[in-house]
C-alpha positions as CSV (number, residue, x, y, z in Angstrom):
1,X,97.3,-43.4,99.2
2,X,100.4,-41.7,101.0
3,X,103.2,-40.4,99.1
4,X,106.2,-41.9,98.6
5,X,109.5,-40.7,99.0
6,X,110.4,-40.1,95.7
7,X,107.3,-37.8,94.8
8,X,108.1,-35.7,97.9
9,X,111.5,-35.1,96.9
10,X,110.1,-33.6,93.5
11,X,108.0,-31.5,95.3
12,X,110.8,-30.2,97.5
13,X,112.7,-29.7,94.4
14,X,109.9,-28.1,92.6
15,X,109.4,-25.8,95.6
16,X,112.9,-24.9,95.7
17,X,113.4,-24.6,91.8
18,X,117.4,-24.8,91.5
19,X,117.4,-22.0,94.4
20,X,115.3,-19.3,92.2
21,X,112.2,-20.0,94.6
22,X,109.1,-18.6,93.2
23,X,106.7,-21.6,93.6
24,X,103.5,-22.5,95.5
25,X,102.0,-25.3,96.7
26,X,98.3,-25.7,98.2
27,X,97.3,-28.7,100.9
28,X,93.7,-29.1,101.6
29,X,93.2,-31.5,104.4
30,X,89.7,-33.9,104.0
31,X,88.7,-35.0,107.2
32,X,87.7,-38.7,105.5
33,X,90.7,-39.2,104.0
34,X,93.1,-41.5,105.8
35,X,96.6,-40.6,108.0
36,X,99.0,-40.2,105.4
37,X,102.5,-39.8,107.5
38,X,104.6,-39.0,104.7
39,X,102.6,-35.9,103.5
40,X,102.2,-35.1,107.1
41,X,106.1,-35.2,107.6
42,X,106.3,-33.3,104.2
43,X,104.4,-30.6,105.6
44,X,106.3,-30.5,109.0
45,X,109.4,-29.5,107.3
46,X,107.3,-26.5,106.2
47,X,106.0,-25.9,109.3
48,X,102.7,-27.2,109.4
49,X,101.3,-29.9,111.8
50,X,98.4,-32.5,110.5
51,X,96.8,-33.5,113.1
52,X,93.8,-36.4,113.1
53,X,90.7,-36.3,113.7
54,X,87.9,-33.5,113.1
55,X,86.9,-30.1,114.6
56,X,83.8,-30.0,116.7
57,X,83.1,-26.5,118.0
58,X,81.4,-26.7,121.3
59,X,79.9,-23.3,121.2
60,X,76.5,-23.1,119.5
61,X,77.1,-19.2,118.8
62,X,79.8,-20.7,116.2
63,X,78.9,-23.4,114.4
64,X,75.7,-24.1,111.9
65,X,72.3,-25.3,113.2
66,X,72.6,-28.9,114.3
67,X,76.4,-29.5,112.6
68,X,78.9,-28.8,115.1
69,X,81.7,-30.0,112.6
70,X,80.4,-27.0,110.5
71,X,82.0,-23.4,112.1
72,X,83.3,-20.3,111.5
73,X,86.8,-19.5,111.2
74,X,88.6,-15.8,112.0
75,X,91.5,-14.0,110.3
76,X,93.8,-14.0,112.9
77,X,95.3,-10.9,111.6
78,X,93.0,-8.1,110.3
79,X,95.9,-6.1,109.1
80,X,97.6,-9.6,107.1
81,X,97.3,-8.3,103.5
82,X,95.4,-11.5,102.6
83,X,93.3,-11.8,105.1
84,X,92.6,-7.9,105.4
85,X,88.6,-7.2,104.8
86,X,87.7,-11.1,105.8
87,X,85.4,-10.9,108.7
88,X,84.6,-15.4,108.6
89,X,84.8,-18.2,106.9
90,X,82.6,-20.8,107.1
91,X,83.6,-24.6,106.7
92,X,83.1,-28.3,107.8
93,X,85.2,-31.1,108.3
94,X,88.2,-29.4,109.5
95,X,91.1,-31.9,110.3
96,X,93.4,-29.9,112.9
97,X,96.3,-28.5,112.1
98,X,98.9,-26.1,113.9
99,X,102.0,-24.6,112.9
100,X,104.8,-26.7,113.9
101,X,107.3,-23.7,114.5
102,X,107.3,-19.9,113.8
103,X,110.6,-19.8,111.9
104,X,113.5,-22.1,111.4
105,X,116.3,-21.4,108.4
106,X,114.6,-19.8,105.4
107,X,111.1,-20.7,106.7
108,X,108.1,-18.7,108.3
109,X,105.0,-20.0,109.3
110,X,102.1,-18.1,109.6
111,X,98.6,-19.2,111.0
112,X,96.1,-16.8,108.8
113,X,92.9,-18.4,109.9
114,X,91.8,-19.9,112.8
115,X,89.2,-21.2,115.0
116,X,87.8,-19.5,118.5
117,X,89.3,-21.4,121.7
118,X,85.9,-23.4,122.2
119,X,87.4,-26.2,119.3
120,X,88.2,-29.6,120.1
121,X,89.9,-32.4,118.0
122,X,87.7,-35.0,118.3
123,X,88.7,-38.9,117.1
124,X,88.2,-40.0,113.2
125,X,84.7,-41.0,112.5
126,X,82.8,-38.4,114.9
127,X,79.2,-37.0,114.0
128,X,77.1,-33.9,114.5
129,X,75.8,-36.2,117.8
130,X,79.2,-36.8,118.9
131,X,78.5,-36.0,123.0
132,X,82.5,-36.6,124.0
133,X,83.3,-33.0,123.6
134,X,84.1,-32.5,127.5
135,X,86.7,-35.1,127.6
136,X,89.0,-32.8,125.7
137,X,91.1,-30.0,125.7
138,X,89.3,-26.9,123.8
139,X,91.7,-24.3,121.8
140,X,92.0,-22.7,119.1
141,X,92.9,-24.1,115.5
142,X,94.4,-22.8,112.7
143,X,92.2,-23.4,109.7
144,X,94.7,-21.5,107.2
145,X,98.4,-21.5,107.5
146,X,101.5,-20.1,105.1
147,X,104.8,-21.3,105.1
148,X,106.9,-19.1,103.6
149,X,111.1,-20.4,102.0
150,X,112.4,-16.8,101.6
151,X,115.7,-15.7,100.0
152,X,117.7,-13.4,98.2
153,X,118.5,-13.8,94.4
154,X,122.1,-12.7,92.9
155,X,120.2,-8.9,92.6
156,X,119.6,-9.0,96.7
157,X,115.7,-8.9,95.7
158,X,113.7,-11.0,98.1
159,X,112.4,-14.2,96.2
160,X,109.9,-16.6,98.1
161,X,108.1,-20.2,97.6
162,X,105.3,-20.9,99.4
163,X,103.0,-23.7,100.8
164,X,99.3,-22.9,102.3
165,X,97.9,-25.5,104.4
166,X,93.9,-25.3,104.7
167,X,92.6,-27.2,107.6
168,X,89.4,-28.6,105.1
169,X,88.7,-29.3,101.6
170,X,85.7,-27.8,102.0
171,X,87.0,-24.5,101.7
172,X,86.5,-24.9,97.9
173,X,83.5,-26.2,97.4
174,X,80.9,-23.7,96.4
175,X,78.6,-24.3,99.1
176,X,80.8,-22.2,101.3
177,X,82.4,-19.9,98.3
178,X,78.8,-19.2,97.1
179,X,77.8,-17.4,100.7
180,X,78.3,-13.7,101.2
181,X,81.0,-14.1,104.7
């Protein structure tokens, strides 16, 4: 079920905490959930596109054995703090998702992770047989994005709230957690 208004609005306000900042937030998109257009708006203001569909990686080199819906994804930054020492991630069902903008008023948006240019966003509903790939445009996809509301507080110290967008809730399941990339 989408959100509504109302529940958006408190997590605007609970983002922006009376101007003190100094919250998070974590989206994991699940490639068989549903469109949901107002959490997808939400997210635009930060920055962060929701696409539908799914990934499907058309080179074999980067994806498992007989699952191209299951790839790698690359720090796009080997010097980001967070990202610095990642070599890949592994995960399925990716639902794409691109940063909407760079910057715009107290927001940055920074793609972290992403997928190699050989990606395409396939339509809802497609399997590891899926043979449609060459009807579409390939590029790359962000798997992990931050959006970051920076300020100053009264002190002049930098105060931030943040929202990370992962392109699949499979980032957490231990499947992927539990291998050694």
């Amino acid at each position: 079920t989408d959100f509504l208004g109302s529940e958006l609005d408190a997590l605007s306000e609970f983002l922006e905490n009376d101007g003190k900042l100094g919250k998070g937030l974590i989206f994991f998109a699940d490639a068989a959930a549903p469109y949901l257009p107002n959490l997808s708006d939400f997210l635009e203001q930060w920055g962060i596109a929701v696409g539908e569909g799914i990934l499907f990686e058309t080179n074999s080199q980067n994806y498992m054995p007989d699952d191209p819906t299951t790839m790698g994804t690359y720090p796009t930054d080997s010097e980001n703090d967070i990202t610095k020492g990642m070599q890949l991630c592994i995960t399925g069902y990716n639902v794409p998702i691109t940063e909407a903008y760079d910057a715009e008023g107290l927001i940055t948006v920074t793609s972290l992770m992403s997928t190699p240019e050989s990606v395409v966003a396939a339509p809802v509903g497609t399997d590891a047989a899926w043979t449609g790939a060459d009807d579409y445009t390939k590029m790359s996809y962000s798997s992990v994005i931050q959006s970051e509301m920076m300020n100053y507080d009264e002190n002049n110290n930098e105060i931030s709230s943040y929202v990370f967008a992962f392109s699949s809730v499979e980032f957490i399941k231990s499947d992927y957690n539990e291998q050694s990339s």
